[in-house]
N, C-alpha and C positions, 0 to 999 in steps of 0.2 A: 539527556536520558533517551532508551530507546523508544520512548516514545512518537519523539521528532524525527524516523523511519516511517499459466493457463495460456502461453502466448496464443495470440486472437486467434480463433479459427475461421478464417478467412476461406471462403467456398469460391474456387473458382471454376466458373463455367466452361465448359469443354464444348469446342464447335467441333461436331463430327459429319461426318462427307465433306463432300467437294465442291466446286464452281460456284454456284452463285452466295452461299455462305461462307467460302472463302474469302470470298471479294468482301463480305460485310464486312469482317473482324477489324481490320483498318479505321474502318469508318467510326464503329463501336469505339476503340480505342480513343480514336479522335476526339471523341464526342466528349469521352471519360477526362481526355487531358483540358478537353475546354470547360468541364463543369468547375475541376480544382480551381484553374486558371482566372476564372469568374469568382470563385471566393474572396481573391483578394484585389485589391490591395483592403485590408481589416483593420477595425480596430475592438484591441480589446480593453478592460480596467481589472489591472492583479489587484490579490488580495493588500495591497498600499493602496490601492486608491487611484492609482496613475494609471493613465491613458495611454495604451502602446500603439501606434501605428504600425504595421507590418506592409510594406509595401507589396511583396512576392511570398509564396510559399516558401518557406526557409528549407538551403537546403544543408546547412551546417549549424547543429545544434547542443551546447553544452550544455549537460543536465547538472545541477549541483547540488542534491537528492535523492536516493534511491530509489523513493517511491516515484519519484517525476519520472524519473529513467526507466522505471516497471511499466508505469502508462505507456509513455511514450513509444515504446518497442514492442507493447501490444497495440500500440492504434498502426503498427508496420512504418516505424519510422527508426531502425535500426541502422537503416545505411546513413540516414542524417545525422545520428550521433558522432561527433567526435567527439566528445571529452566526457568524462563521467569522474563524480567524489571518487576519493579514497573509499569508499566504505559501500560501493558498490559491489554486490556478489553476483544477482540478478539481472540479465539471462547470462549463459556463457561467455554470451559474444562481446562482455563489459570487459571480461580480461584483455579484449583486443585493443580498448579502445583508450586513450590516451589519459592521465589522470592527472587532475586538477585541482586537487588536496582533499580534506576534508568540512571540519565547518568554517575554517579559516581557510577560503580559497585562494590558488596562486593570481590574479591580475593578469601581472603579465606574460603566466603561460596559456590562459583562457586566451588571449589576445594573439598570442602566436597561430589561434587554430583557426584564425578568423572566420568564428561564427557569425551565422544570420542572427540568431537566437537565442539567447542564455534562459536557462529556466531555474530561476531561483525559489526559493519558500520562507514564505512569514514566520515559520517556526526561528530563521536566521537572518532574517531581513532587515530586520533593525540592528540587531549589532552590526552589520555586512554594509550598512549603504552606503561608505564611504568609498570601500571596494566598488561598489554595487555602480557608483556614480561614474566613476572611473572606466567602467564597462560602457555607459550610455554616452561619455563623454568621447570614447572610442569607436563612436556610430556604431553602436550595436542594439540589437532590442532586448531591453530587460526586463523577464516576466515575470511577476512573483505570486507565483501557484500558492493560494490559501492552504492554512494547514490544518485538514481536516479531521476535525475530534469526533465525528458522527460520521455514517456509512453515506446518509444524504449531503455531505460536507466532501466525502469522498466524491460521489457522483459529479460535484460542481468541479472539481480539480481536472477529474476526464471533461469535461464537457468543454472546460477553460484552454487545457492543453488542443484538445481537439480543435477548436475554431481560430486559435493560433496559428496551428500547423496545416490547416484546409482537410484533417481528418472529420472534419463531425460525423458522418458516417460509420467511420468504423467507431468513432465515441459512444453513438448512438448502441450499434450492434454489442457494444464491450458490455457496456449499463444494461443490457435487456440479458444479456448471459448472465450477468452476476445477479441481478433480481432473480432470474430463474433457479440460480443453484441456492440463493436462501431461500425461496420459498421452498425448494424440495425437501432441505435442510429442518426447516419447518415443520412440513407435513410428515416429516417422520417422528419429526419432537413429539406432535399431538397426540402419537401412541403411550407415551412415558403418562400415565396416573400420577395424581396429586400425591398419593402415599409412596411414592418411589424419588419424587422430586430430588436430587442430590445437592448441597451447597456447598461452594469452590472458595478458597480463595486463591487468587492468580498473583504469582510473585515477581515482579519482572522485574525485580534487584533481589539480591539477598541483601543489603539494609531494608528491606518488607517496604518496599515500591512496590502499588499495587495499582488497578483500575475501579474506580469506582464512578457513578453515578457519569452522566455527562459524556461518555465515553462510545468509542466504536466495538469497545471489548463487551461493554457493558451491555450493547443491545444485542451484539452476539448470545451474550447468556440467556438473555432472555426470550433468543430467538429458538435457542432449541433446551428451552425450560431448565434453567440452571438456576439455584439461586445465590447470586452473588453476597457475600459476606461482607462483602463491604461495599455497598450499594448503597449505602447511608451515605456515604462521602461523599466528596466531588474531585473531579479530574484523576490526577494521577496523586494519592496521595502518600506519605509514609507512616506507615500505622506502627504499632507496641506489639514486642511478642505478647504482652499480655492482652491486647486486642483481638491476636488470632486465638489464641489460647480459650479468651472466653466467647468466640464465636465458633467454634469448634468445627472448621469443615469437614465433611466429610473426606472431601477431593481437595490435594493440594497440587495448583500446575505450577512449573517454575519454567522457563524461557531463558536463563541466561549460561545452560551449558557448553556455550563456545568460550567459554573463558572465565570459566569456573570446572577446578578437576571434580570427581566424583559428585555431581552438586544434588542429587536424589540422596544419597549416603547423606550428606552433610545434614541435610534435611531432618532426615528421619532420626538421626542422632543428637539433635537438640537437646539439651536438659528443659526439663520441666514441662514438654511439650509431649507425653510419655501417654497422656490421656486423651489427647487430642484425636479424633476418628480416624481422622486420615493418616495416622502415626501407627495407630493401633492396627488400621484393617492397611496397612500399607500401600494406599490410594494417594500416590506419593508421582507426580508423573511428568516428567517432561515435552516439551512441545516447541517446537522449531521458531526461534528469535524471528528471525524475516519472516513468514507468512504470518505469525501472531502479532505484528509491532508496527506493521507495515499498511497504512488506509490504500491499496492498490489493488489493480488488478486478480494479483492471487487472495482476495479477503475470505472467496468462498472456500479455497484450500485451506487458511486458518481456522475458519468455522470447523471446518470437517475435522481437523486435527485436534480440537478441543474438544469437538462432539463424542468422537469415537475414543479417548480418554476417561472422558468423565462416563460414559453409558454404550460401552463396547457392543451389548446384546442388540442396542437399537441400531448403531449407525458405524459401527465395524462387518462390513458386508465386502 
C-alpha cells in the first residue's frame, strides 16, 4: 500500500575580491574534503539490527525506495545515485537514472551498477533478505532505512542516511527546515477557533484505506488542528462505509487520483453517502499521492497541501 512511500537549499558562500582570499578558497576546500574524509571509515546498525561498516564515502548508490531517494538527493547526493525503484517520480533527475524494479528488485541488475551502497527499507526487508543477502554477499553495503510511521521516525531515517553517506550536515540543515515549516504551519493552525475545528476523513485507497492513530498523517492533522475521523484506530486501517457514514466528515481528502479516472466524481456519487457533510457541502478534495504518502523530505509540502484544502481562508495565501 502507499503507505510504504524542497530540494536542500544549500547556501553557498561567495568569495568576492582578489589576492589574498583567492589564495584561501583552496585551502577552505581542502579542509571541507578532509572533514567528509575523517567521517569515515563508519559504522552504522539499519533498522534489521545489522552493523554496516562503510569504509569510504560511497560514491555509487542504489536507492530501492522513493522516500530514501527523496533524502538522499536532498542531503546533495544526486550525482551518487545510480539506480533508483520503479516507482520513483522524485526529483526529475530519477528519470535519468537507471532502474532497478520495484518491491521485487532485479539482483543482478543492482549488481551491474556496482554500487558502494544499496539503501533498502524495513517496510521490504524481510520479504527481500534473500535478495538482500545476495547484495552483501556481492561486497556491497546493505542499509536498511527504518520505515518511518511518525515525523520523529522520519527524522531518524535522514539522520541514518546522512551519517552513511558523511552528509550529516546537510541531515542536520534538512531536519531544522522541516521543523521550521511545521511549526509555521502550526502557528497559523492556532488562528482556526475551536468552533470552526473541521473533521477529515483521509482516503488513501478507495476500498476506505485510511490513517489513523500511530501515524505521520495523523500528527499532521493535528498539527494544524484537524480532527481526524478516525483517529480512534491504529495504523493504516480499512474502515466500512458505514464507519464514514456515521462519522460524518466534514472534509473528505482522497490521494489516489493517478490511477483512479474522475475519483472526486466517484466520491461524491456514492449511494447512501447523500447525508454525509462533505457530500452535501461538496468538501470533497484531492491531494497529491507523493507528498501525502511519502515520510521525506517534501512532508512540509504535504502538510501545506492538506492544510490549504481542508481551511483555504487560513493557509491558502
Amino acid at each position: 500500500m502507499k503507505k510504504s512511500w524542497l530540494a536542500l537549499g544549500l547556501t553557498m558562500a561567495i568569495l568576492a575580491g582578489c589576492g589574498a582570499e583567492e589564495a584561501d578558497a583552496p585551502k577552505e576546500n581542502t579542509e571541507t574534503a578532509t572533514e567528509e574524509t575523517a567521517a569515515f571509515p563508519v559504522t552504522v546498525t539499519g533498522a534489521d539490527d545489522k552493523e554496516v561498516e562503510i569504509e569510504a564515502a560511497p560514491e555509487r548508490i542504489v536507492s530501492l525506495i522513493p522516500s530514501n531517494t527523496e533524502i538522499a538527493f536532498e542531503l546533495g547526493l544526486g550525482n551518487e545515485i545510480v539506480g533508483v525503484s520503479d516507482n520513483d517520480t522524485y526529483p526529475a533527475e530519477v528519470k535519468e537514472k537507471e532502474k532497478v524494479g520495484g518491491m521485487e528488485f532485479n539482483v543482478e541488475k543492482i549488481i551491474s551498477l556496482n554500487p558502494d551502497l544499496v539503501l533498502a527499507h524495513a517496510s521490504s526487508a524481510e520479504g527481500a533478505e534473500a535478495g538482500l543477502q545476495q547484495l552483501r554477499d556481492a561486497d556491497i553495503d546493505v542499509l536498511v532505512v527504518n520505515n518511518a510511521q511518525s515525523i520523529d521516525e522520519m527524522y531518524e531515517s535522514i539522520e541514518l542516511i546522512g551519517k552513511a553517506t558523511g552528509t550529516q550536515e546537510n541531515a542536520e540543515k534538512e531536519i531544522d527546515e522541516i521543523k521550521a515549516g511545521l511549526a509555521e504551519l502550526k502557528e497559523k493552525a492556532s488562528a482556526i477557533q475551536e468552533e470552526n475545528v473541521k473533521s477529515v476523513f483521509f482516503e488513501v485507497d478507495p476500498t476506505l484505506y485510511t490513517a489513523g492513530n500511530g501515524t505521520f498523517l495523523n500528527e499532521i492533522f493535528e498539527l494544524i488542528n484537524v480532527e481526524n475521523t478516525m483517529g480512534d484506530q491504529e495504523g493504516w486501517p480499512q474502515v466500512t462505509e458505514e464507519a464514514v457514514i456515521q462519522a460524518n466528515p466534514d472534509t473528505i481528502l482522497i490521494n489516489y487520483g493517478f490511477y483512479v479516472d474522475n475519483p472526486i466524481e466517484g466520491v461524491l456519487a456514492r449511494e447512501g453517502w447523500e447525508n454525509v457533510n462533505a457530500i452535501k457541502n461538496k468538501e470533497v478534495f484531492e491531494v497529491n499521492a507523493d507528498i501525502t504518502s511519502r515520510t521525506g523530505p517534501r512532508i512540509v509540502e504535504g502538510a501545506e497541501s492538506i492544510a490549504e484544502a481542508v481551511y483555504p481562508d487560513v493557509f491558502a495565501q
